[in-house]
N, C-alpha and C positions, 0 to 999 in steps of 0.2 A: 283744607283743614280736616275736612269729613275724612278723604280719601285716605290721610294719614294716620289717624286713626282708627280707623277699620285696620292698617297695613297691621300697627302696634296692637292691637287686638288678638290678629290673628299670629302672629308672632309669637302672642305669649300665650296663647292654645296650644301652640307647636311644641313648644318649650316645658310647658308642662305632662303632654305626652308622652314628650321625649323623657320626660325627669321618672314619669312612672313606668314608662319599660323599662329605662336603666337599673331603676329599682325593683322592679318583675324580677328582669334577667342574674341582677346581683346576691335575690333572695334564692331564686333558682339554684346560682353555681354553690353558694354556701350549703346551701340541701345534700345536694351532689356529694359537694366536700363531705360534707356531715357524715349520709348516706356510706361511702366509700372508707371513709375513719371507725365510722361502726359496725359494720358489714363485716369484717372478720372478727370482732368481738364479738357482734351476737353469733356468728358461725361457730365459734368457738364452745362460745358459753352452751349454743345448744348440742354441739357434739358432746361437750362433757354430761352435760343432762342425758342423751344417750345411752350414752358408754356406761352410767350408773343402772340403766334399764337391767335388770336381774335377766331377762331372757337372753341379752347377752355376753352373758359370764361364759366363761374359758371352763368348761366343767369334762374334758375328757381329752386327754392325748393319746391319739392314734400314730403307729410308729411302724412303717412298714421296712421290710430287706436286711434286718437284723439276724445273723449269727452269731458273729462271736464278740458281741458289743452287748451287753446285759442294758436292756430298755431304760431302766432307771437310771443308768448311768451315762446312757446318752441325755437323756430328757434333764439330767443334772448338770449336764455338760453347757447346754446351747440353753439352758436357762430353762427352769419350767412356769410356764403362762396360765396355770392354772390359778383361778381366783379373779384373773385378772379380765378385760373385755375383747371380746373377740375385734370390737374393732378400732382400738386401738392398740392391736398389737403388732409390735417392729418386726416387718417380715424380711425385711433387709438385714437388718441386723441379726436373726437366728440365722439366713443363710451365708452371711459374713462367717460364725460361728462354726459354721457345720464344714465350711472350707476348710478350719483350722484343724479339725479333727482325724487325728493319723490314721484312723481307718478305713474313715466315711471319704470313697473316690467321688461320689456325687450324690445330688439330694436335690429336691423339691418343699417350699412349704405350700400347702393349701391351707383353706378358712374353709372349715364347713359348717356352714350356719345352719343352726344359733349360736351353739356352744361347743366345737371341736375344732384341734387345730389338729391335721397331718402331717406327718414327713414319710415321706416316699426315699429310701434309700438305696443306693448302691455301695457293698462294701467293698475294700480292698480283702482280697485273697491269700492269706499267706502260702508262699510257693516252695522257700527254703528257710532252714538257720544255716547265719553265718555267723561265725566262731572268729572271734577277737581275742586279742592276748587280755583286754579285761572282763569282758564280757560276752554273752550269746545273744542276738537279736532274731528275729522274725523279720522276713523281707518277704513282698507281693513280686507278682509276677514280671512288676517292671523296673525291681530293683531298688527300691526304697523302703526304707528301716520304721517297721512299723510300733517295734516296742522291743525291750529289754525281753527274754526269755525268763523269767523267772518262778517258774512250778513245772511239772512232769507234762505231760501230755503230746507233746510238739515230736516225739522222737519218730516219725513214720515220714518224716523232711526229710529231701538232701540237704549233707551241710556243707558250708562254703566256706572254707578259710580265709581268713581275711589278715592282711600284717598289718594289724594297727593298734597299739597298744590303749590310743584313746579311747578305742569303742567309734559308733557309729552316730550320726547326727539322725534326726528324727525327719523325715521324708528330704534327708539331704539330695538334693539334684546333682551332686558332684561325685557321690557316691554310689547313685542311683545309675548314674553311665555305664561304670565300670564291672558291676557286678549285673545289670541288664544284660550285659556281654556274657557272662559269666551264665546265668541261665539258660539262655541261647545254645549257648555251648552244652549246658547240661542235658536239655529238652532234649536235643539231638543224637547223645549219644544214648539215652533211657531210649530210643528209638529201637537204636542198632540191635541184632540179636549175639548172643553170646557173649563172653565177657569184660566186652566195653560196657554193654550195657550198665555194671556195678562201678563204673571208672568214676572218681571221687574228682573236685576240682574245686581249685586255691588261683588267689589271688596274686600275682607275681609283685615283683617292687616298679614294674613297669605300667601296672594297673589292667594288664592285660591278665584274661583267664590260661591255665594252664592244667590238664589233665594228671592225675596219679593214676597210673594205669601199670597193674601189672609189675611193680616195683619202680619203674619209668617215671620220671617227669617229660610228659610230653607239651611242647612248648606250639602253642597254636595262632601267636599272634592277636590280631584284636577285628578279622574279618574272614569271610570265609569257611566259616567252619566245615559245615555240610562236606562241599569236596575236598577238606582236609581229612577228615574222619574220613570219607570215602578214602584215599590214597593209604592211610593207617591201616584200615581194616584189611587191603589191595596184599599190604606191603607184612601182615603179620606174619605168614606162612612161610617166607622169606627168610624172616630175622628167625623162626625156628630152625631153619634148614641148614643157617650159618652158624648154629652155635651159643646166639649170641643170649648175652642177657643185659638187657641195654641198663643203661642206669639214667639217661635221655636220649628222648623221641621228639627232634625239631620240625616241626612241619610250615616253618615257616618263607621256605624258599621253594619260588614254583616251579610246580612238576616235578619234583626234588624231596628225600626222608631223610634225613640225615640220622643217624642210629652213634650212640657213642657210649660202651661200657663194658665190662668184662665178661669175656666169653664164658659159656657154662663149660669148657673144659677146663677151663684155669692157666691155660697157654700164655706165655708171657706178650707184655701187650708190644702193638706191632705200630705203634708208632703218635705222633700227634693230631689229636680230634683236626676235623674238617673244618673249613672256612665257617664262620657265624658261629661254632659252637665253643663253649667256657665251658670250662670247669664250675665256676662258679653256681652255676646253676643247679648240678645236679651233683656235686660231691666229685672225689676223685677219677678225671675220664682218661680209661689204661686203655677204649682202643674206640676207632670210628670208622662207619662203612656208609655211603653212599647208595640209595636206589634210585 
């Protein structure tokens, strides 16, 4: 009877040990819980306590790589942070913003504590105007339409004819192709000496560039250029030698000029333009020669 009672004893020693770490461990994980549920409320609550700290107020925009983008109208653009706390301020989101801006090619924001935010920019360049049936745009070096021309200043551009009566899309990529080609093409002959150098270039209906040179529409295809103009400039002496006064200049078959247009004596023409070359292209073709 002793022994059994001691067993019962110690039994409910056990038991109630056990009852109070359960209850330890239970007050514990609620803590925990607690701890973890409040823990980004008080982070919160003391960030905004922070951010009201006056020392860090947003009290000066610094705005670097600006030409032809007036400071205040960028800083109005991408939103201005002024007033507001340096750190809480959306740095993703100004440069979501500054992506969106047709002039600005790339940018950085920094935080310069206390109270200054910077943008570091890089701008897009205008390289040409190009001339729409409704309007004149401003296009950068790699062919994307930066803005509507609208006041004097821009006249010291090559301009690019373009056949499109809609006008142009604002850093359209589809337009940006065609007319990249187009510069290319330009660069190359502003290279050359003598008077390719002043050769003016339009947009065909095939999206390929083509040269006005000389009265000529010289027809250049969509690659190549370089040893194309080379073969032009090879083949000009030539076409003086014959007479001729092209009305088009195909250079789009290789190793091959194809020349098609009425001779400067006025001789009657001698017969039908050569393989690849229309009419259509460059007005009525009275005669075509081969180099």
């Amino acid at each position: 009877m002793r022994v059994d009672g001691r067993k019962n004893q110690m039994k409910s020693k056990w038991r109630k040990k056990a009852g109070r770490k359960i209850a330890l461990m239970g007050a514990a994980l609620l803590a925990v819980i607690g701890l973890a549920f409040l823990a980004p409320i008080a982070a919160r609550a003391a960030k905004r306590y922070v951010c009201r700290i006056p020392a860090f107020k947003i009290r000066q925009v610094r705005v670097e790589g600006l030409k032809y983008v007036r400071k205040e109208d960028f800083i109005r653009f991408v939103g201005d942070p002024r007033g507001g706390s340096i750190l809480s301020y959306d740095m993703k989101g100004a440069m979501k913003r500054i992506e969106g801006h047709p002039w600005i090619k790339s940018g950085i924001v920094r935080r310069d504590f206390p109270g200054e935010v910077r943008f570091e920019l890089t701008e897009r360049t205008p390289a040409a105007v190009v001339k729409t049936a409704s309007a004149k745009y401003l296009v950068d070096s790699e062919g994307f339409a930066l803005a509507k021309v609208t006041q004097p200043g821009w006249e010291f551009l090559p301009v690019i004819e373009y056949p499109s009566s809609r006008g142009l899309g604002i850093l359209d990529m589809k337009t940006a192709g065609c007319l990249g080609k187009a510069l290319r093409l330009l660069g190359i002959t502003r290279e050359s000496k003598g008077p390719l150098s002043s050769a003016e270039v339009e947009i065909g209906k095939d999206n390929n560039p083509r040269l006005l040179f000389g009265g000529a529409r010289v027809l250049v295809g969509s690659g190549g250029y370089r040893q194309k103009i080379r073969r032009l400039m090879d083949v000009e002496s030539d076409i003086a030698r014959r007479g001729l006064k092209p009305g088009l200049i195909d250079l789009r078959f290789p190793g091959k000029v194809v020349v098609a247009g009425r001779p400067v004596s006025g001789r009657p023409a001698s017969g039908r333009p050569a393989s690849g070359v229309s009419a259509a292209h460059g007005g009525p073709v009275l005669d075509a020669q081969s180099f």
